[in-house]
C-alpha positions, 0 to 999 in steps of 0.5 A, spaced: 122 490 635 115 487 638 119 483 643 122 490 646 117 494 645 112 488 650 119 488 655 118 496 656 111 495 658 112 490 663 119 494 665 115 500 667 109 497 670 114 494 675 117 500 676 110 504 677 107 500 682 108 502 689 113 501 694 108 499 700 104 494 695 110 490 693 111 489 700 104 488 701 105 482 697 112 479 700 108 479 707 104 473 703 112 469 704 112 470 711 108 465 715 108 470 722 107 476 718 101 472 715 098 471 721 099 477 724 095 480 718 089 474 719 088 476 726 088 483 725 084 483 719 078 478 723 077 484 728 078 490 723 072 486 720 068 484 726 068 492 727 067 493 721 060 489 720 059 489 728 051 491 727 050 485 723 055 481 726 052 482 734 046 478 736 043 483 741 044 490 743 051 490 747 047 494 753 041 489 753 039 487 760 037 479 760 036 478 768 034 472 766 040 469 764 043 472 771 040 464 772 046 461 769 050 466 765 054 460 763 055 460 755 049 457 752 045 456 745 042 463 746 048 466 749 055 462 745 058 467 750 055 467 755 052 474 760 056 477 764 053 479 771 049 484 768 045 479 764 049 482 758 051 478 752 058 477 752 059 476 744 055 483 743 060 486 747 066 483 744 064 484 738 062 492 739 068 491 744 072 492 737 070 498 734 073 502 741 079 499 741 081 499 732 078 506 732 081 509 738 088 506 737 090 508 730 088 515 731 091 515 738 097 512 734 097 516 728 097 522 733 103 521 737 107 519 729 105 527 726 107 529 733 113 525 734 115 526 727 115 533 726 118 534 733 125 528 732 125 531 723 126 538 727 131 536 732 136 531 728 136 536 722 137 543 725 140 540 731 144 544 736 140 548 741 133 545 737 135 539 738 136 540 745 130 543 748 126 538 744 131 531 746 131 534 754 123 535 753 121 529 752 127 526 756 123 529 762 116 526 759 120 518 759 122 519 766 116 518 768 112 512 769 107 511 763 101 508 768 102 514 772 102 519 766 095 516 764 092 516 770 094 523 772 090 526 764 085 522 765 082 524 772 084 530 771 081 532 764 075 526 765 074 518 761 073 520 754 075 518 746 078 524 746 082 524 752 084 517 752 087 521 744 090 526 747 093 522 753 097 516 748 099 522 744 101 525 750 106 519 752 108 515 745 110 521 742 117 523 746 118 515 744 116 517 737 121 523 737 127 519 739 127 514 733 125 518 728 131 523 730 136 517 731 134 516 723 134 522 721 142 524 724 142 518 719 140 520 713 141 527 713 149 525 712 146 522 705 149 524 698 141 526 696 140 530 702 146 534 700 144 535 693 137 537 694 140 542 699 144 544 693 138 544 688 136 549 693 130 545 697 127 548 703 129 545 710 121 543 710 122 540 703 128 536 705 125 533 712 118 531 709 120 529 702 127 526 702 128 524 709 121 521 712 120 517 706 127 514 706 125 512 714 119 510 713 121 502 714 124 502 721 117 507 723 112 502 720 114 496 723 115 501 730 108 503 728 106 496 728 108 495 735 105 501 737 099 499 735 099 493 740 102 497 746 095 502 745 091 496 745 094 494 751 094 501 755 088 502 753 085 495 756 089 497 762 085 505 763 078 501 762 081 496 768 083 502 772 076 504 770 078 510 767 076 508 760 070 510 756 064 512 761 059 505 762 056 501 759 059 503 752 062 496 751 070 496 752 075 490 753 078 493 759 072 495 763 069 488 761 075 485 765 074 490 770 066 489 771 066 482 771 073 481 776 070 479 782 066 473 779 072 470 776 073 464 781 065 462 779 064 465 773 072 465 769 069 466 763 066 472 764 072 475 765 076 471 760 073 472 754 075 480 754 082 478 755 083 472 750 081 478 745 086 484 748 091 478 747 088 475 741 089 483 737 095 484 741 099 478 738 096 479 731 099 487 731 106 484 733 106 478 728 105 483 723 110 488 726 114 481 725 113 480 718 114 486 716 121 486 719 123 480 716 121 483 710 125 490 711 131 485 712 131 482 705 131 487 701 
């Protein structure tokens, strides 16, 4: 009796643990996704500590340095051609990029959501009106779209927000209806509509859930092309307003000196690239996950 008694415990500990942490613990069986999630994890930490981590104030002009702005024992980075460290730069550097991108990321998944639920449940002339919609947002090219919300509402956090909002979420849309033209035909579909669930119900419990594989993984990827785009706004000088640190404009100040000074532009780039490769390695890994179970 004490045997059974122990066996059901254990039963009912499996079951209640979630989902999401007992992916989190097949992600340790891939060696890419690993990878993935030790590169992104650095950064997350390096923003994180970045007022302890940094050693000097990332705006701090050493003009001293302009003598020769190559890696040193003072600076292991190197300046750039303000007399700037560049580790504090980078290291502050990582706070705008990993706040910015998740927000902006979530952002564009609430509308994108809400928008490809409405449009694959209902269909008919909603999903119409909605798929036409963001059939016109796509046909545009998305460094045009960017250029055009930045300089006509101004280079801020928020606006930068609002742009990768503005423009992940048609690509967004198109993948959660995709899924939801799927699931909706499912026998629990059907029975909660039979218990009598609300439409809003059905969408928010029964299907996102059951969708949620393909859009972690899309979330992932996602990740890494804001980074991306974000580095590319602070290239075009439409990133945050200097001299508040970013890769993108780190890149863009210092372009001009690549031939005699590589590293000051090099640095920047090795850690948009370093992030990005960390956000697809993981994306990775959790697809080969989704494939096993």
């Amino acid at each position: 009796m004490a045997v059974n008694v122990t066996v059901s415990g254990a039963g009912r500990k499996t079951r209640g643990t979630p989902a999401w942490l007992r992916r989190l613990g097949l992600l340790r069986e891939s060696p890419v996704g690993m990878v993935g999630a030790f590169l992104v994890a650095f950064w997350v930490l390096v923003a994180i500590f970045a007022p302890l981590l940094a050693p000097y104030d990332p705006n701090a002009n050493n003009y001293q340095a302009l003598i020769d702005p190559t890696p040193s024992k003072e600076f292991l980075l190197g300046t750039d051609n303000q007399g700037r460290d560049i580790l504090s730069r980078i290291i502050w550097g990582s706070r705008t990029v990993l706040i910015v991108a998740p927000i902006a990321t979530f952002s564009a998944y609430i509308v994108g959501c809400m928008l490809g639920l409405l449009a694959g449940y209902y269909r008919g002339w909603v999903d119409n009106v909605v798929m036409r919609i963001a059939d016109i947002l796509l046909s545009f090219p998305v460094i045009v779209l960017y250029i055009f919300i930045i300089v006509v509402f101004g280079a801020s956090m928020l606006n930068i927000i609002i742009a990768v909002t503005f423009i992940a979420a048609p690509q967004i849309t198109r993948i959660v209806r995709g899924l939801t033209l799927e699931i909706r035909e499912r026998d629990f579909v059907a029975a909660a509509k039979m218990r009598g669930e609300t439409p809003l119900y059905i969408m928010l419990v029964e299907i996102l859930p059951n969708a949620r594989g393909p859009l972690i993984v899309d979330a992932c990827l996602r990740m890494g092309y804001t980074t991306i785009q974000i580095g590319v706004l602070g290239f075009l000088g439409l990133g945050l307003p200097p001299p508040d640190p970013d890769w993108g404009g780190m890149v863009k100040d210092t372009y001009g000196m690549m031939s005699t000074y590589p590293h000051m532009s090099l640095i920047p780039c090795a850690a948009i690239s370093s992030l990005v490769v960390g956000f697809n390695l993981l994306a990775d890994g959790l697809r080969e996950i989704s494939l096993r179970d």
